[in-house]
C-alpha positions, 0 to 999 in steps of 0.5 A: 866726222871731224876733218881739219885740214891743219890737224890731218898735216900735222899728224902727217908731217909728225908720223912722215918724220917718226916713220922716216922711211927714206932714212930706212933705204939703207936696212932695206937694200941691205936685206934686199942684198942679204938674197931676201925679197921684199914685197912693198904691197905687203909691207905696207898693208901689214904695217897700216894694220898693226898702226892703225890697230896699235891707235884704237887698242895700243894703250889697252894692250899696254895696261894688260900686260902691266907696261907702261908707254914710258918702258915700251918706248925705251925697249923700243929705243933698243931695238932702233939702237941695235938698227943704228949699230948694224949701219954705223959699224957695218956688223949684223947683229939682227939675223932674220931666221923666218922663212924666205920673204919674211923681212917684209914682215920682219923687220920691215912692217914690224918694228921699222916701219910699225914700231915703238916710236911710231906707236908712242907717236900715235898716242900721243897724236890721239890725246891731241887730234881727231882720229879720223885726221889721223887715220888720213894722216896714216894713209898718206904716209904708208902709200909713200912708203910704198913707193919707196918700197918699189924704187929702192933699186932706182935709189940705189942706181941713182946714188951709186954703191958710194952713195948708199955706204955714206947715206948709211952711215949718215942714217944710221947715225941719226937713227942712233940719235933717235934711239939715245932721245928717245931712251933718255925722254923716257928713261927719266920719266920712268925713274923719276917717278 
């Protein structure tokens, strides 16, 4: 076991700010107002899943299927974009068509929550620390997701309709931003080389 204390904060603070789930409260009382219901256990449990999943065979996954991590990240960057337009312009362009309850899976857990950045981030993470500082890393975020989960109506109240409509706006353009950094890093990559 090669537990660090420096390394476990650091992968925490980088996936805390990648994941950024209190920047997600708008898309999730967004869906909560479209009637879906979300379950915070379930989301949580699902997104640790498919991360810690995507940590020991994301890159295996990658190559089999002939992708790259540069072109995975920038489709990635489109659908964080797409996030970033419904919040900015106020318009709906991702429908969740599954069944009822479904947004806990989709778009929540996957690819919000558990998605091209935060995967791009994981194997990063992997070529720098122990994986096990990691995996603590990952934890740690995902129970605070959880809460923020559970008290999205608490959130709501507090910051008031008025509230919420700005914070949206604000996210959505620093979602914007994310998706435009992370489309550019990595477009140039790819055709460069």
């Amino acid at each position: 076991m090669n537990f660090n204390f420096v390394e476990l904060s650091s992968a925490f603070i980088v996936l805390f700010a990648i994941i950024d789930i209190l920047g997600s409260v708008p898309i999730i009382l967004n869906i909560k107002r479209r009637g879906d219901t979300i379950h915070p256990y379930k989301t949580s449990l699902v997104a640790l899943a498919i991360l810690i999943f995507f940590l020991f065979s994301g890159e295996a996954i990658l190559k089999l299927f002939g992708v790259d991590i540069q072109s995975f990240a920038v489709a990635g960057s489109l659908i964080i974009f797409v996030f970033a337009i419904e919040m900015i312009l106020d318009v709906e362009l991702f429908r969740n068509k599954g069944p009822k309850g479904s947004s806990s899976i989709v778009p929540l857990a996957f690819p919000l929550i558990a998605g091209p950045a935060s995967f791009t981030t994981l194997l990063s993470l992997r070529a720098e620390f122990a994986v096990e500082n990691i995996i603590v890393g990952l934890i740690l975020n995902l129970v605070f997701v959880y809460f923020v989960l559970r008290a999205t109506d608490k959130i709501e109240r507090f910051f008031g309709e008025g509230g919420i409509y700005i914070i949206r706006k604000f996210f959505g353009i620093i979602l914007l931003a994310i998706s435009v950094k992370l489309f550019t890093s990595n477009i140039s990559f790819l055709v460069g080389g």
